[in-house]
C-alpha positions in Angstrom: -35.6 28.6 57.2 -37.8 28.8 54.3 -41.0 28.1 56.9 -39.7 31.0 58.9 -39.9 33.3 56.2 -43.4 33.0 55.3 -43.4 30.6 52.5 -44.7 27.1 54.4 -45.3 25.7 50.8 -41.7 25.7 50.1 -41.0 24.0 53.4 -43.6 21.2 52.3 -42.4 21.0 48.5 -38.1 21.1 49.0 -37.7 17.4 48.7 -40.2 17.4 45.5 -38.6 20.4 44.2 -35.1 19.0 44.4 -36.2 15.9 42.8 -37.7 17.6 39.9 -34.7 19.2 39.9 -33.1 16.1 39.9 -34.8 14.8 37.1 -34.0 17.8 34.7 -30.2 17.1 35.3 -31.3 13.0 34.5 -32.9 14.7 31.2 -29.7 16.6 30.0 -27.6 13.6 30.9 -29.7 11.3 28.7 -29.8 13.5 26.0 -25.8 14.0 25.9 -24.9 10.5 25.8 -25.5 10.0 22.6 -23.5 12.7 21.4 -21.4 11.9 23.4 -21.1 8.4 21.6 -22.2 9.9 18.4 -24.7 7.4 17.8 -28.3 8.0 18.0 -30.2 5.9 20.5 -33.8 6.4 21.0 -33.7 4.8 24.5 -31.9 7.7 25.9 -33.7 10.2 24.1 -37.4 9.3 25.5 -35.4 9.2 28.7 -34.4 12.4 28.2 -38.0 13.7 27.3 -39.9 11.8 30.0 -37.4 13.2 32.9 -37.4 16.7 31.2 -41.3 16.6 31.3 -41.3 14.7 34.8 -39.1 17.0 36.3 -41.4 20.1 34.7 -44.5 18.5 36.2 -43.1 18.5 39.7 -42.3 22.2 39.6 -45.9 22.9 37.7 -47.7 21.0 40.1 -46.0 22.8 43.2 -47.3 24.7 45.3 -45.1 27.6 44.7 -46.9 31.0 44.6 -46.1 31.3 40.3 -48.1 34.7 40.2 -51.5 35.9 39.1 -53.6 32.6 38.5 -53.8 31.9 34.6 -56.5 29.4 33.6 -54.3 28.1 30.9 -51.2 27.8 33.4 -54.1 25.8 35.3 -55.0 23.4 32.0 -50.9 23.2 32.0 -50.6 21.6 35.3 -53.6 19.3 35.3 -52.6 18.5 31.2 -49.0 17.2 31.9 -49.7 14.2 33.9 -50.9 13.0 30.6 -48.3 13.9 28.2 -45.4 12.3 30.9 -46.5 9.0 30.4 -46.2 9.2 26.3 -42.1 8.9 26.7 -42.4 5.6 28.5 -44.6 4.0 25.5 -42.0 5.3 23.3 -39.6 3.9 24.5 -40.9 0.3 24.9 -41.4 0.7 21.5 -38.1 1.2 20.7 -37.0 -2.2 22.8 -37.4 -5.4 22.2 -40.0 -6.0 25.4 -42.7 -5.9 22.8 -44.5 -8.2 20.9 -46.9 -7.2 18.1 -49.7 -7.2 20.2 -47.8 -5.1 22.7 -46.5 -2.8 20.0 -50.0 -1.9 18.6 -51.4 -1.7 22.5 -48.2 0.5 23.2 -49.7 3.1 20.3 -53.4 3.0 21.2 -52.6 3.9 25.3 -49.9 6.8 23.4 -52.8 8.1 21.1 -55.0 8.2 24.8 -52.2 9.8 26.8 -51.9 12.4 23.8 -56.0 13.2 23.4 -56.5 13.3 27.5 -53.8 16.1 27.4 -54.9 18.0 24.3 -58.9 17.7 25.7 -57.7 19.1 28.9 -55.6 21.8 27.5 -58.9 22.7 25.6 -61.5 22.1 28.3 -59.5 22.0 31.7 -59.5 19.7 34.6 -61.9 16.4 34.6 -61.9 13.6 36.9 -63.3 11.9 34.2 -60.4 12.2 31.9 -58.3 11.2 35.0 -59.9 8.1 35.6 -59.8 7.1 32.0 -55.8 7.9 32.4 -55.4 5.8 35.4 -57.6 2.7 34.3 -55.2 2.8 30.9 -51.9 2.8 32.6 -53.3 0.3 35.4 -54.8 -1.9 32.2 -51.4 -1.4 29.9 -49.2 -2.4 33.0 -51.2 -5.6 33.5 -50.8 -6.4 30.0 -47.0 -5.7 30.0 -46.6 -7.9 32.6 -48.5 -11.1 30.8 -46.6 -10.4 27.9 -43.4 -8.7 28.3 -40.4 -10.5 26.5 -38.6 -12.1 29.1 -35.4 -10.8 30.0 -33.1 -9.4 33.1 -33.8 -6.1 31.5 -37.6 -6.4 31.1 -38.1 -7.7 34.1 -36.6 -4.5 35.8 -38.7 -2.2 33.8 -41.5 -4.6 34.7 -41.3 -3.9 38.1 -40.7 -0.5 37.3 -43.7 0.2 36.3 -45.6 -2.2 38.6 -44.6 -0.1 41.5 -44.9 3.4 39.2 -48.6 2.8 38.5 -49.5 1.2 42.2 -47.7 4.8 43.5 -49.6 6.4 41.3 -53.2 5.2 42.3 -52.8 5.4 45.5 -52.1 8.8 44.9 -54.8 9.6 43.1 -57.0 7.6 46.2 -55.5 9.6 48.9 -56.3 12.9 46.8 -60.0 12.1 46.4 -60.0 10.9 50.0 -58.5 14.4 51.1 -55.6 13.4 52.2 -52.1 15.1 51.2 -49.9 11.6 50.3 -47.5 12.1 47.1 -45.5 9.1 47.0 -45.9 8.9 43.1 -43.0 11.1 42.7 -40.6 8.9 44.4 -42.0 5.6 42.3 -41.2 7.8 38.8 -37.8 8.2 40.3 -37.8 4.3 40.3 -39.2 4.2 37.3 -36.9 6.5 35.6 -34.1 4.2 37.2 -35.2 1.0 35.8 -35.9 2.9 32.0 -31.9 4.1 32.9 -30.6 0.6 33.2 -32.6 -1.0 30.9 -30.9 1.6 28.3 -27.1 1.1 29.8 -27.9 -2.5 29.5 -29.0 -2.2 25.7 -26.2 0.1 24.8 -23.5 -2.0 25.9 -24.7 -5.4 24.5 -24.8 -3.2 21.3 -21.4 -2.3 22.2 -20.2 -5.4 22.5 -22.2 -6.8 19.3 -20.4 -4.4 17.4 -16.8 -5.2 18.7 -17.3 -9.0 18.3 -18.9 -8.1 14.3 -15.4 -5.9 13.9 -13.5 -8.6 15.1 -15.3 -11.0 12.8 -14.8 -8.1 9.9 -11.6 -7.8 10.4 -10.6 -11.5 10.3 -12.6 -12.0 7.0 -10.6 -9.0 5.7 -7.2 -10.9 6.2 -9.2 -14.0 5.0 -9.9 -12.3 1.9 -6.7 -10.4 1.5 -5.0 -13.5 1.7 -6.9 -15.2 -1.9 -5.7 -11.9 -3.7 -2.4 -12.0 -5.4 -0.2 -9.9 -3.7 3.3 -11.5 -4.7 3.2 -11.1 -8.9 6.2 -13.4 -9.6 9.2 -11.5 -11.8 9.5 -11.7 -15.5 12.1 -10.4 -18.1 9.3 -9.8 -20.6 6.0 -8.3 -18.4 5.7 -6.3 -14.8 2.5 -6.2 -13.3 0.9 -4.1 -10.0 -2.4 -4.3 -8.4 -3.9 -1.7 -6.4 -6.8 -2.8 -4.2 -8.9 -0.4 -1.8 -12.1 -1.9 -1.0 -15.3 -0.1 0.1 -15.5 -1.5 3.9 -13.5 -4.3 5.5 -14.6 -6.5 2.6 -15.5 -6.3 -1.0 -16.7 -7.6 -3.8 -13.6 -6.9 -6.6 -11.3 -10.1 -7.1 -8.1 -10.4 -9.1 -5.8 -12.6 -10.0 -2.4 -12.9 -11.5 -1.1 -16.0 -12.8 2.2 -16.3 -14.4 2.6 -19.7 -15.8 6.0 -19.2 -17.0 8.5 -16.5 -17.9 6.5 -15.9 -21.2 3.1 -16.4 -20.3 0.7 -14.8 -18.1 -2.7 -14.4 -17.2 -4.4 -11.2 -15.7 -7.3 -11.8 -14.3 -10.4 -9.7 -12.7 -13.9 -10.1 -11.3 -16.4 -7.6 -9.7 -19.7 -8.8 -7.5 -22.6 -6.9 -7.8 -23.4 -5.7 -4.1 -20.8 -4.6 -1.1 -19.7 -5.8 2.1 -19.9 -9.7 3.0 -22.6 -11.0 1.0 -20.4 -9.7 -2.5 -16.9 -10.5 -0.5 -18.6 -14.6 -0.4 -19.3 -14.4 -3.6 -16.0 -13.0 -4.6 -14.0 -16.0 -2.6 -16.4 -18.4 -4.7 -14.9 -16.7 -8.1 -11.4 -17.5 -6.6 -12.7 -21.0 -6.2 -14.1 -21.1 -9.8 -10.8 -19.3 -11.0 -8.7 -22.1 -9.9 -11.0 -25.1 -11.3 -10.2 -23.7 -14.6 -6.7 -23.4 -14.9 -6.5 -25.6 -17.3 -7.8 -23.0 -19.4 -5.8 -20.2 -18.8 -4.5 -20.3 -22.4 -8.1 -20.0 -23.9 -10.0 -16.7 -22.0 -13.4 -17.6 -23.7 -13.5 -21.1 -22.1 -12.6 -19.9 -19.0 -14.7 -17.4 -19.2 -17.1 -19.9 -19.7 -16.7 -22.4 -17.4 -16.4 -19.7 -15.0 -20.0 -18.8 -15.4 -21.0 -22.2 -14.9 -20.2 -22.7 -11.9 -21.3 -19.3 -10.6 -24.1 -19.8 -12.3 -25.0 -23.2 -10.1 -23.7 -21.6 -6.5 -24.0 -18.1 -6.9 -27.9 -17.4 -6.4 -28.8 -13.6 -7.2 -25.3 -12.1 -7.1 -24.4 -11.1 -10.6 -20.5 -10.8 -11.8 -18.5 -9.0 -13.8 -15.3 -10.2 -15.4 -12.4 -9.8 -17.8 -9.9 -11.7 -18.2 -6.3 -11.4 -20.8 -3.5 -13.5 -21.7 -0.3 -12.8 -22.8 2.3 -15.1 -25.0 5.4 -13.8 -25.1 6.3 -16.5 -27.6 3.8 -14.9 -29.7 3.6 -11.3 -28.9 0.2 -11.7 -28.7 -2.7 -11.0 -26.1 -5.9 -12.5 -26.1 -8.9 -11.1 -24.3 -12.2 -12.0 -22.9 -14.9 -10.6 -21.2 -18.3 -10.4 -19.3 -19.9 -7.4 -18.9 -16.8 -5.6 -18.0 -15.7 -2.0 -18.6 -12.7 -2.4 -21.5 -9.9 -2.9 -21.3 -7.3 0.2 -22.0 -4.1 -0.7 -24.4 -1.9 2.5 -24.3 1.0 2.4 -26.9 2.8 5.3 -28.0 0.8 7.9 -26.5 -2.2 6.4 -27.7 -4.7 4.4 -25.5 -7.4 2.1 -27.0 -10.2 0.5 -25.3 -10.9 -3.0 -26.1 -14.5 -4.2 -25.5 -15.3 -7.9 -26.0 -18.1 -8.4 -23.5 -20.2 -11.2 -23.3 -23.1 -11.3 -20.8 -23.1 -10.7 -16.8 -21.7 -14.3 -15.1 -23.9 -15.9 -12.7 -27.2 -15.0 -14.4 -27.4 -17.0 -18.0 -25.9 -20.9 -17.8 -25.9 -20.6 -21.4 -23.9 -17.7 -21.9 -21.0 -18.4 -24.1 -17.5 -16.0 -24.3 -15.8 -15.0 -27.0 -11.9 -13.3 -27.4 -9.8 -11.0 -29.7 -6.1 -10.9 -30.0 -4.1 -8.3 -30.0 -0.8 -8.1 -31.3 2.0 -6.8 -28.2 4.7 -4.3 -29.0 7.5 -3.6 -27.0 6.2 -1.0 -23.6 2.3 -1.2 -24.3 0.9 -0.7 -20.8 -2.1 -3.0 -20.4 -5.0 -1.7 -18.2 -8.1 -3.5 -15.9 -9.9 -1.8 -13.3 -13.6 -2.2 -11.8 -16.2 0.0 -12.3 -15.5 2.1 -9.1 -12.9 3.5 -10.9 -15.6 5.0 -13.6 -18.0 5.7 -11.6 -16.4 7.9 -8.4 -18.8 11.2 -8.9 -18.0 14.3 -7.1 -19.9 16.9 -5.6 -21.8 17.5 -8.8 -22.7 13.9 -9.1 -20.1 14.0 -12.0 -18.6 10.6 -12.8 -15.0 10.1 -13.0 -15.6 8.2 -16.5 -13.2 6.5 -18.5 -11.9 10.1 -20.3 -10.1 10.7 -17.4 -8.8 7.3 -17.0 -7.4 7.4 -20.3 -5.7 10.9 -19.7 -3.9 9.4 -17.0 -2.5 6.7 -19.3 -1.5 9.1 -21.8 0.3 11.6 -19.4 2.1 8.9 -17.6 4.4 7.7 -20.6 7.4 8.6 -17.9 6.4 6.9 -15.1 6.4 3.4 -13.9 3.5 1.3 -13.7 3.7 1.3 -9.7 3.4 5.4 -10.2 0.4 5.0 -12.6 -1.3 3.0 -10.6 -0.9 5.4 -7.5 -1.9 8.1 -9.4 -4.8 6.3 -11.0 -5.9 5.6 -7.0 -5.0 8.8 -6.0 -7.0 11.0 -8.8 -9.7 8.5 -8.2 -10.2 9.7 -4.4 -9.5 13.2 -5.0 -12.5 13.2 -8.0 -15.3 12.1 -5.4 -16.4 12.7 -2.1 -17.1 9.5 -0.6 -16.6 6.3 -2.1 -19.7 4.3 -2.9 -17.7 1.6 -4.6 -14.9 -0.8 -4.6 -11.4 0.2 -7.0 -9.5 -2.5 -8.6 -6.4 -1.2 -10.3 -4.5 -4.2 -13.1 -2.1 -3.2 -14.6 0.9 -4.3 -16.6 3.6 -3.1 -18.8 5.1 -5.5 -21.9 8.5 -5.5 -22.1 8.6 -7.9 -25.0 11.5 -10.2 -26.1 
């Protein structure tokens, strides 16, 4: 029908048409699936680009009557066989196909692609600019296929762009031979198949990394949930509650809550510098340490200090933060101990003071030695230790929480249990900042005394 009505070159360019066509749907499709999965992948998006500009080319280079004759629309059509091939070095570069070598070759033959079409746009059509084109793609495929990475995935593309390039000079053959022959259209479609499953292929093994590292994530959080004390065994003279929201699936914060009797108890609490697994290790190891010295529990400094010791030997680069207090009942006493800790908070009577009795950081100095105070316990003093993530939550205007606020809370709490306190502590914590960039410990516990 279209032949009939006087427009033969339609007739000859439908199927190249529709494929362009084709192409430009390919190109959208690309593009969406990573919004779609809200996670950028640049695989899809040089798809995208190289079937958008693919697709373009077809229509540009048809023989479509596009109106007056422009000499720039000219430059344009003759131009974009250059600047099609720059998406495909893109995105071998963002595969693992490439070595070094490959990687540096991939940008030189980009760099080419990019000054053949800016020197045609400038000076028009030159068979010497597209001879130079096709010896680099001819050369860049005969080096891909030396030293591609092998793989299901590379070899595909591989044969991709074997068959791509092949299409493409005899093309270019027939053409200066006078002869009418486009099967290089067909061979991109091929092409821009094999780039297509290549980045399926690379997606879902991502995919599937990521469930198996969740899975892994999620075990280690039970793991470590499991070393925390979550059952703090009943007293008539002290109550204790934790509160424990960690950062991601693990953390670096550690407590522990040792009641040795009905009159004596140790609070203990630890954070790792760092986030995630590497700090959530290192925490586990000061559970280990923890327990080697319970035979210290009495004497905070020692512990302290044998503590560091062993972090000091096992714990590499991670530095730690602890504070540790413990309370005689027989005595009414508390004795305290730290290193590099924010203080402790006593409130009593509407009053809350902040006892500091830091030594150095743990795991840094094997010589660092820990020193404690005692204070004397009255009956309802409310005994508080938290990590820094409690301090340091900044809102919008990168204001930190800080320890004012964490003492208002103690004062205006005189009412409510400790289980409320610490809720609210947690609670006015998240509401402060917008994200939070640190793990929150929450110790605290209430002397009932005699």
């Amino acid at each position: 029908m279209l032949h009939s009505q006087g427009f033969p070159e339609l007739y000859l360019d439908a199927p190249y048409l529709f494929l362009g066509a084709s192409f430009v749907t390919c190109a959208f499709i690309a593009a969406a699936i990573p919004i779609i999965r809200r996670q950028y992948d640049p695989l899809f998006v040089w798809i995208a680009v190289f079937a958008l500009l693919d697709g373009g080319r077809l229509w540009l280079q048809s023989d479509i009557p596009w109106g007056a004759p422009s000499p720039i629309f000219e430059r344009i059509r003759w131009a974009i066989d250059f600047l099609t091939a720059i998406p495909i070095f893109l995105f071998l570069q963002a595969t693992d196909f490439l070595n070094h070598f490959l990687r540096v070759w991939a940008w030189i033959a980009g760099i080419l692609c990019l000054l053949l079409f800016i020197g045609t746009l400038a000076i028009g059509h030159s068979p010497v600019f597209r001879l130079i084109f096709d010896f680099a793609m001819a050369a860049s495929v005969a080096v891909f296929l030396i030293w591609f990475r092998a793989g299901k995935d590379s070899r595909i593309v591989r044969v991709a762009l074997l068959i791509y390039v092949t299409a493409s000079g005899i093309a270019y053959l027939a053409a200066i031979s006078g002869f009418h022959w486009r099967i290089e259209p067909w061979a991109c479609a091929l092409l821009l198949g094999g780039l297509g499953y290549a980045a399926t292929s690379h997606a879902l093994a991502r995919d599937h990394q990521l469930h198996d590292l969740e899975m892994e994530l999620t075990m280690a959080r039970r793991i470590q949930r499991s070393i925390l004390s979550t059952d703090v065994p009943a007293s008539t003279s002290f109550n204790v509650v934790t509160r424990y929201v960690p950062m991601t699936a693990v953390a670096g914060d550690f407590y522990e809550v040792v009641a040795m009797d009905d009159r004596q108890a140790g609070l203990f609490i630890a954070d790792v510098s760092g986030h995630g697994v590497p700090a959530a290790l290192i925490a586990s190891m000061v559970k280990l340490a923890v327990d080697s010295q319970r035979a210290l529990f009495a004497c905070p400094g020692e512990l302290l200090s044998g503590i560091n010791a062993l972090l000091c030997r096992n714990a590499r680069s991670q530095l730690v933060t602890a504070a540790y207090a413990y309370l005689n009942c027989e005595s009414n006493q508390l004795l305290y101990s730290a290193a590099g800790h924010p203080p402790m908070l006593l409130w009593r009577r509407g009053e809350v003071i902040a006892l500091e009795e830091n030594g150095l950081l743990m795991a840094a100095f094997p010589f660092a030695t820990y020193s404690a105070t005692a204070v004397n316990l009255e009956e309802r003093d409310r005994i508080l230790l938290y990590t820094d993530g409690v301090l340091e939550a900044a809102n919008s205007d990168d204001i930190e929480f800080g320890p004012d606020r964490l003492s208002a809370i103690l004062n205006k709490s005189e009412t409510h249990s400790i289980s409320e306190v610490a809720d609210l502590i947690v609670s006015e914590v998240s509401a402060w900042s917008n994200t939070q960039g640190d793990d929150i410990t929450v110790l605290l516990c209430e002397y009932k005394g005699l």
